[in-house]
PAFIBA-274476 format. One record per residue (C-alpha): residue number from 1; x, y, z. Coordinates in nm, 3 decimals. Layout:
N
REC   k       x       y       z
REC NUM       X       Y       Z
...
REM end
This chain:
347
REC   k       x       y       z
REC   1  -1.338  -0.638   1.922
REC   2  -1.139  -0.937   1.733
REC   3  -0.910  -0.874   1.467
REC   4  -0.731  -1.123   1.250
REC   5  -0.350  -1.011   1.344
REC   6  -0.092  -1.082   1.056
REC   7   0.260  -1.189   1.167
REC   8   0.287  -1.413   0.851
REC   9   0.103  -1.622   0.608
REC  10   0.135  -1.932   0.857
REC  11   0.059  -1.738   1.163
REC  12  -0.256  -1.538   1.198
REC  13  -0.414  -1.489   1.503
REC  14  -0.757  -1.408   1.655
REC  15  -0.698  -1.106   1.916
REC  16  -0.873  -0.815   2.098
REC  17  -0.821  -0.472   2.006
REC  18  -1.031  -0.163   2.111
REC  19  -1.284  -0.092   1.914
REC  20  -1.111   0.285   1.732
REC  21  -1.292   0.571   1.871
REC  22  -1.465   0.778   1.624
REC  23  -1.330   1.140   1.577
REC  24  -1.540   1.408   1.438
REC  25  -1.436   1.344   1.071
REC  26  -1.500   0.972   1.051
REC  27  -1.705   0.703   1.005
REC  28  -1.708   0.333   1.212
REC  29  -1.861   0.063   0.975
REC  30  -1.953  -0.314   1.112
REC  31  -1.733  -0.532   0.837
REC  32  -1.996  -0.813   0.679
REC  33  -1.712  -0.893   0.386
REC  34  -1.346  -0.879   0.366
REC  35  -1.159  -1.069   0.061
REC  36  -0.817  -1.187   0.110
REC  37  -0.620  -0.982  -0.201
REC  38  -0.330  -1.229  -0.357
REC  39  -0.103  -0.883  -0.238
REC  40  -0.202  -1.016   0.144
REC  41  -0.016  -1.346   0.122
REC  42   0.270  -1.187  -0.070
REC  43   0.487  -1.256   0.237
REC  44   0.772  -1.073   0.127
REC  45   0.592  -0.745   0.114
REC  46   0.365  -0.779   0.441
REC  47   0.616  -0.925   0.694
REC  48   0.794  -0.621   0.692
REC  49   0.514  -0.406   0.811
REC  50   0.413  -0.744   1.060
REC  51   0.218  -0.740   1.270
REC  52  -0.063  -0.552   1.113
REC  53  -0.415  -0.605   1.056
REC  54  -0.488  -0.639   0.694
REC  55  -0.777  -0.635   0.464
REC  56  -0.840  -0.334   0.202
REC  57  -1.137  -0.498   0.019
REC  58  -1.417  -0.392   0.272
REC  59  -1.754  -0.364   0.240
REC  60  -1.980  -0.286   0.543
REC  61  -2.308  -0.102   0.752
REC  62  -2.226   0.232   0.879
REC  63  -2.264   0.231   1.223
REC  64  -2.162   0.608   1.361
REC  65  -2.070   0.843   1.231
REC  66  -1.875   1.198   1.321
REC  67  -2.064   1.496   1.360
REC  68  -1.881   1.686   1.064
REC  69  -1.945   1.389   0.819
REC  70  -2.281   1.477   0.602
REC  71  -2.229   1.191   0.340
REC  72  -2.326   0.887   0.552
REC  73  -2.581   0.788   0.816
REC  74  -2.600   0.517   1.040
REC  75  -2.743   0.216   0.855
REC  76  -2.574   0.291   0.514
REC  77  -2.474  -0.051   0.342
REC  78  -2.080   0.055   0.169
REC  79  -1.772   0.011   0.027
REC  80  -1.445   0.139   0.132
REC  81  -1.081   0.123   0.027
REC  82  -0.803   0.285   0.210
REC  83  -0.577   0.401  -0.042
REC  84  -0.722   0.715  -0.228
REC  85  -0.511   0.991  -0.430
REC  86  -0.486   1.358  -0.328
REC  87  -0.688   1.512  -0.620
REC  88  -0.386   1.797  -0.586
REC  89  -0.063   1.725  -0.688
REC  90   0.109   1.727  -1.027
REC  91   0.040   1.320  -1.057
REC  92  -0.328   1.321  -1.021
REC  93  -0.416   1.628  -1.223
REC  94  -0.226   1.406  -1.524
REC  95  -0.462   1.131  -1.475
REC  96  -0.184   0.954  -1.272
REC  97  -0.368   0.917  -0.991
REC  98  -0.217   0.593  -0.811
REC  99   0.115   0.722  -0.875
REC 100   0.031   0.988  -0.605
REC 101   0.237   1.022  -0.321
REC 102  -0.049   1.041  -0.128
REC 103  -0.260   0.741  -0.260
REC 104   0.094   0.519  -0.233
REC 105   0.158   0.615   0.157
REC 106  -0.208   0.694   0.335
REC 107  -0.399   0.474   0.510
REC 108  -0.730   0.559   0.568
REC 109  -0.806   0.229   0.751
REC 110  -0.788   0.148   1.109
REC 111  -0.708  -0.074   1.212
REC 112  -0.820  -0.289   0.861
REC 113  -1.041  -0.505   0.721
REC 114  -0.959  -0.825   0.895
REC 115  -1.172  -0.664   1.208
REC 116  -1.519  -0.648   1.370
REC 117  -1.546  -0.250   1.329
REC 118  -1.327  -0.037   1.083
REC 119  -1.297   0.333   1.182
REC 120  -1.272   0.550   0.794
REC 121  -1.060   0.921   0.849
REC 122  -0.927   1.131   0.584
REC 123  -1.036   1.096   0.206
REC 124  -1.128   0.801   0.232
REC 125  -1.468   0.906   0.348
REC 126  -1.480   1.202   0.031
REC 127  -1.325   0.981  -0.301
REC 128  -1.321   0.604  -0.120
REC 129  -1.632   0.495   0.005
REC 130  -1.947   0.428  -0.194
REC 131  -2.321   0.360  -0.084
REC 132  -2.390   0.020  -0.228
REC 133  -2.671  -0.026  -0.471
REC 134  -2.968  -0.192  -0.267
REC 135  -2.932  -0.514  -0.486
REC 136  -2.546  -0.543  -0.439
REC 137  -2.487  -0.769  -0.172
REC 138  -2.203  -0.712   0.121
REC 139  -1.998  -1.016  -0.070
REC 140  -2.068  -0.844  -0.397
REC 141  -1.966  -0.534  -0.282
REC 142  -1.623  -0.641  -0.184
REC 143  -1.555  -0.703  -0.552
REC 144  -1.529  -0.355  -0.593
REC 145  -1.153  -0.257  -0.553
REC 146  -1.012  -0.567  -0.699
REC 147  -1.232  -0.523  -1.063
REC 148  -1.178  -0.130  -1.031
REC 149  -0.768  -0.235  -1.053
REC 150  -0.850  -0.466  -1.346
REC 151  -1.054  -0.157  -1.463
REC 152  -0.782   0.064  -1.495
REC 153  -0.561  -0.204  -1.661
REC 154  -0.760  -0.295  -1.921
REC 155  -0.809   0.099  -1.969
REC 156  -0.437   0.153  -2.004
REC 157  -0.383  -0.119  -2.310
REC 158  -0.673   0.049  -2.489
REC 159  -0.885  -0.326  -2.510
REC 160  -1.073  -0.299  -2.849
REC 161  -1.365  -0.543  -2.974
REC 162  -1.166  -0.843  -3.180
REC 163  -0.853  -0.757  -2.991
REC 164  -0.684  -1.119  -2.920
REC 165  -0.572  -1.122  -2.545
REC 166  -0.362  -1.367  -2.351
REC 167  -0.361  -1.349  -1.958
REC 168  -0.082  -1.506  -1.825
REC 169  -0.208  -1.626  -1.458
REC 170  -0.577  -1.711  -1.374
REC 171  -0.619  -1.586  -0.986
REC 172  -0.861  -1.355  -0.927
REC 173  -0.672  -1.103  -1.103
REC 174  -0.698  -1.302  -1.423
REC 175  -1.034  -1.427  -1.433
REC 176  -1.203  -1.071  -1.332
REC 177  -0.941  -0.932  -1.652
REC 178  -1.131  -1.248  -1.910
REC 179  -1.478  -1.150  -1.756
REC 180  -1.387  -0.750  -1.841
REC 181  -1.242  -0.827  -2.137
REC 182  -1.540  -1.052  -2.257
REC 183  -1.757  -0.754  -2.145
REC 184  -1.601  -0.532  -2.369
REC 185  -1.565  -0.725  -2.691
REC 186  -1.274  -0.884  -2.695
REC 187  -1.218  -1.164  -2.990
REC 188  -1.021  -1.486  -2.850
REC 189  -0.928  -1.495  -2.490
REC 190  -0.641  -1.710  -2.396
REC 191  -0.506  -1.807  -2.086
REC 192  -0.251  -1.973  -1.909
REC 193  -0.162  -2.065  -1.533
REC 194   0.012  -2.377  -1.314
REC 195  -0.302  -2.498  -1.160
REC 196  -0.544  -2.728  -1.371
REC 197  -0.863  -2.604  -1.141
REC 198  -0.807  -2.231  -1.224
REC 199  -0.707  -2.274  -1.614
REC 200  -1.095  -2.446  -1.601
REC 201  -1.177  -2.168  -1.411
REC 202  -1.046  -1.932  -1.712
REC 203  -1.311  -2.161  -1.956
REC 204  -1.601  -2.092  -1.731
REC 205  -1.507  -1.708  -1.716
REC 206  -1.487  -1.687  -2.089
REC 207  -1.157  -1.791  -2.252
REC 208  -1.204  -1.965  -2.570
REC 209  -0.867  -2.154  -2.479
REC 210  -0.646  -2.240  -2.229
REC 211  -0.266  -2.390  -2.212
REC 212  -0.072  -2.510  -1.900
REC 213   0.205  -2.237  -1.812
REC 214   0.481  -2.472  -1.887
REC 215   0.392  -2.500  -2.216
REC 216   0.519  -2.330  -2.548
REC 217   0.272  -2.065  -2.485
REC 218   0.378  -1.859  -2.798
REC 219   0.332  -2.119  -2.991
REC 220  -0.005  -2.207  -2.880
REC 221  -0.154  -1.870  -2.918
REC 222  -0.011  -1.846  -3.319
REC 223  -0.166  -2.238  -3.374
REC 224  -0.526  -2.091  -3.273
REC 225  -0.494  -1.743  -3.385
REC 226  -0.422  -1.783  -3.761
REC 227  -0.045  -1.772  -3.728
REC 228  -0.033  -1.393  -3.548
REC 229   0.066  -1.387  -3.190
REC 230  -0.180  -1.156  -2.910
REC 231  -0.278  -0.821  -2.989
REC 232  -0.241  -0.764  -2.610
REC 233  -0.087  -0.968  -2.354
REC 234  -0.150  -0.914  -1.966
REC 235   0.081  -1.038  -1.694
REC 236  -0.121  -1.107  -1.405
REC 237   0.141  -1.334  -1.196
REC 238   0.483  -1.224  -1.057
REC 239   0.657  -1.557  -1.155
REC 240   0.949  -1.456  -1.378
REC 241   0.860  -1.729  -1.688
REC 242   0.529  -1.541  -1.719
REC 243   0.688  -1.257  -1.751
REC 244   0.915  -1.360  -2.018
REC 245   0.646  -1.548  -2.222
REC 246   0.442  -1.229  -2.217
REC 247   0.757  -1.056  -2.441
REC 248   0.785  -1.401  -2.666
REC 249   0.389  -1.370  -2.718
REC 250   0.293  -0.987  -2.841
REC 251   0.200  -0.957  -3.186
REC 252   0.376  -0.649  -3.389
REC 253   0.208  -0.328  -3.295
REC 254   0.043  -0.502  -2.945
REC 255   0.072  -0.457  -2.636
REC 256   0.226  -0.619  -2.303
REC 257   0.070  -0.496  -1.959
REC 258   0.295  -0.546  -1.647
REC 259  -0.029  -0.599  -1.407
REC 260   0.181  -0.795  -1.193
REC 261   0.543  -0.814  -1.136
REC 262   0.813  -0.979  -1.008
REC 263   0.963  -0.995  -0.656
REC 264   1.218  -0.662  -0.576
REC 265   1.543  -0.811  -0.707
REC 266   1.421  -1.013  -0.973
REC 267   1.526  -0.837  -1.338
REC 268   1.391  -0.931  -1.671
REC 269   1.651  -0.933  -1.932
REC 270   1.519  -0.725  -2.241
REC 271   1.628  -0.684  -2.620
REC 272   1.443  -0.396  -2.701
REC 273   1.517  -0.435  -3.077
REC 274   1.244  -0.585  -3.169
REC 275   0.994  -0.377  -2.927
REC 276   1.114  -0.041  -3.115
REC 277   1.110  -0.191  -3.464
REC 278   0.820  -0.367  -3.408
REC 279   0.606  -0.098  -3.270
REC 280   0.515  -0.309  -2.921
REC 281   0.420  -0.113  -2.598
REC 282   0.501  -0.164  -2.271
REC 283   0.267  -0.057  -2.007
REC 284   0.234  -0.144  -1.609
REC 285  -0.086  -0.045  -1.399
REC 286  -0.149  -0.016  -1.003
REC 287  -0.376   0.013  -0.803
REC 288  -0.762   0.163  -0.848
REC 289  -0.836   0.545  -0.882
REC 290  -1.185   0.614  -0.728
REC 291  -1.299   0.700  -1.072
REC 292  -1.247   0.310  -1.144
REC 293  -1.401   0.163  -0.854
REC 294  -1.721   0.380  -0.942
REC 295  -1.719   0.222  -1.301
REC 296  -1.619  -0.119  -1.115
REC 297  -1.963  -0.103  -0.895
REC 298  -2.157  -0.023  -1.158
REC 299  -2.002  -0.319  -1.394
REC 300  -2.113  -0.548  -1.109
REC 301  -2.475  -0.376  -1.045
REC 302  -2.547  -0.412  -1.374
REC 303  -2.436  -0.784  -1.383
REC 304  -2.210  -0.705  -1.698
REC 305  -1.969  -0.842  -1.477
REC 306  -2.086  -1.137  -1.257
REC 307  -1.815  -1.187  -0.931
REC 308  -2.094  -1.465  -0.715
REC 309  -1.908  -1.758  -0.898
REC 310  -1.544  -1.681  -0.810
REC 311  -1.620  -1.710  -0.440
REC 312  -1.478  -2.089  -0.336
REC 313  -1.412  -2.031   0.021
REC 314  -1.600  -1.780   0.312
REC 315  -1.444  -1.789   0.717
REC 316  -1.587  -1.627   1.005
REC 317  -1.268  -1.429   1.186
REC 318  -1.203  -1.746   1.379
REC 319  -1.083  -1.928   1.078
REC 320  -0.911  -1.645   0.913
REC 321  -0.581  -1.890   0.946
REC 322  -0.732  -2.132   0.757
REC 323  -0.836  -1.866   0.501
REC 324  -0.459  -1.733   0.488
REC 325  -0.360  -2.095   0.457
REC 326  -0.598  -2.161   0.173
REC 327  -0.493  -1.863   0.001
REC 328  -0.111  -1.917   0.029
REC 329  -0.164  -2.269  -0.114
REC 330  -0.299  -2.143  -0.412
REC 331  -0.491  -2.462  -0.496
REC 332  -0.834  -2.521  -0.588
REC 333  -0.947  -2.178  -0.457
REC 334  -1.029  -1.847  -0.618
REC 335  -1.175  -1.582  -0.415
REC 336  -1.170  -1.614  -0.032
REC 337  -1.386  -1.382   0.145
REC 338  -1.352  -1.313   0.559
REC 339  -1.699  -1.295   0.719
REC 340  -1.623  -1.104   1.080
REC 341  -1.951  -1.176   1.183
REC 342  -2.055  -1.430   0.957
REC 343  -2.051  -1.825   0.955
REC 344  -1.815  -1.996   0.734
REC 345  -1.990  -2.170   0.414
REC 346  -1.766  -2.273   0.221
REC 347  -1.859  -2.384  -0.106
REM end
């Protein structure tokens, strides 16, 4: 079968690998849709593990399955993620459940989602993979992990109806966290990023306003939000600057959520003065429990949460260079979505 091997973001290549033979606890699924995550072009954190097959938002037909599996037939339409948490330890019975040892260091993929075929073991199969609704399509479908993360975050800063956000960095990350946020109630939606075409993006998805990153983003949000800065702020970039602006921006008694970060190395310099008199909380948030991608699938079957209109770019495997390029450039694309065996229509 052909895989899209990663060596780096400027070097992925089309090669054979043997289709993985199917033990008697897992499942083989035929890929139709495999979006390129913003974590697959972070180069720093892939190159190390290089050369690997990526791809972790998968959706897919079932097309054998182990003889001690009961849960899925051949001809199921699903979605998968390889990361799922123990359900045992101390972290998950907390409700921690992507700080699990487990969930942090097993991967239920093989070889990954950048493939023909993807062979499912472990828990993966019990907590990670879903029947799709009938009217969810494969592209739809692939949605699933990324808004289940974005889930989880916007569970973690409590998002209440009038609460005024500002997301700092409109990728995918971003614009699914304005399209959540709008679905929930959320009063004025600000947002901020480098590029021109995603900060329209941001509009379309549902922020009332929008500033270039290099402005005086503080500033901004108090001139349109009757002198008060954001009741929540979310980081969803690992530049540094955004980072910063997300402290200068929190109103008293808000909150700031780390969904990105920087690079290992890079420090933040904090006066936490005015956090502890102020009554501001500081939260971070990884990763998608499978309670989250459950709510995440339903959030998109229901269309409370439309994903169709972030899709700029689709590759067969052939062109999943191009795709990598695309997505390391950053510019004028949102969502990217590998079709393994699938034309490229790219909108």
């Amino acid at each position: 079968m052909r895989v899209g091997m990663y060596y780096n973001n400027s070097k992925v290549e089309v090669e054979q690998l043997p289709v993985p033979a199917v033990g008697e606890n897992d499942i083989l699924i035929k890929v139709m849709a495999s979006g390129i995550c913003g974590s697959d072009v972070l180069e720093w954190y892939r190159i190390k593990k290089a050369p690997l097959v990526l791809g972790h938002e998968v959706s897919g037909q079932v097309i054998e399955v182990g003889k001690n599996v009961n849960k899925f037939k051949n001809g199921d339409r699903v979605f998968t993620t390889h990361h799922v948490p123990c359900d045992e330890c101390y972290w998950c019975l907390t409700g921690h459940q992507t700080a699990c040892i487990t969930f942090q260091s097993k991967n239920n993929f093989n070889p990954g989602g950048f493939s023909e075929y993807l062979r499912i073991t472990g828990k993966s199969i019990d907590t990670g993979t879903f029947i799709l609704p009938d009217t969810m399509s494969y592209e739809q479908g692939s949605f699933i992990e990324p808004l289940g993360t974005v889930v989880r975050g916007l569970r973690a800063i409590d998002i209440k109806p009038g609460d005024t956000l500002l997301i700092l960095g409109c990728g995918i990350a971003g614009l699914l966290m304005i399209k959540l946020a709008r679905a929930l109630g959320a009063g004025r939606i600000i947002a901020t990023d480098i590029y021109d075409s995603r900060l329209k993006a941001a509009k379309r998805c549902g922020a009332e306003a929008i500033i270039h990153a290099e402005g005086n983003v503080s500033e901004f949000v108090k001139d349109i939000n009757n002198g008060r800065l954001a009741d929540k702020v979310i980081v969803c970039t690992g530049s540094q600057p955004a980072a910063y602006q997300s402290l200068e921006s929190v109103d008293r008694g808000g909150t700031v959520l780390l969904f990105a970060v920087p690079n290992p190395g890079q420090t933040i310099s904090i006066d936490f003065n005015p956090f502890w008199r102020n009554d501001i909380s500081l939260k971070t948030c990884y990763g998608a429990a499978p309670i989250d991608n459950m709510q995440a699938m339903e959030l998109i079957r229901a269309k409370n949460v439309i994903v169709d209109d972030l899709i700029t770019h689709r590759f067969g495997l052939e062109d999943i260079s191009d795709g990598f390029r695309v997505a390391s450039e950053a510019k004028d694309c949102l969502k990217i979505i590998i079709k393994p065996h699938g034309n490229a229509t790219n909108c």
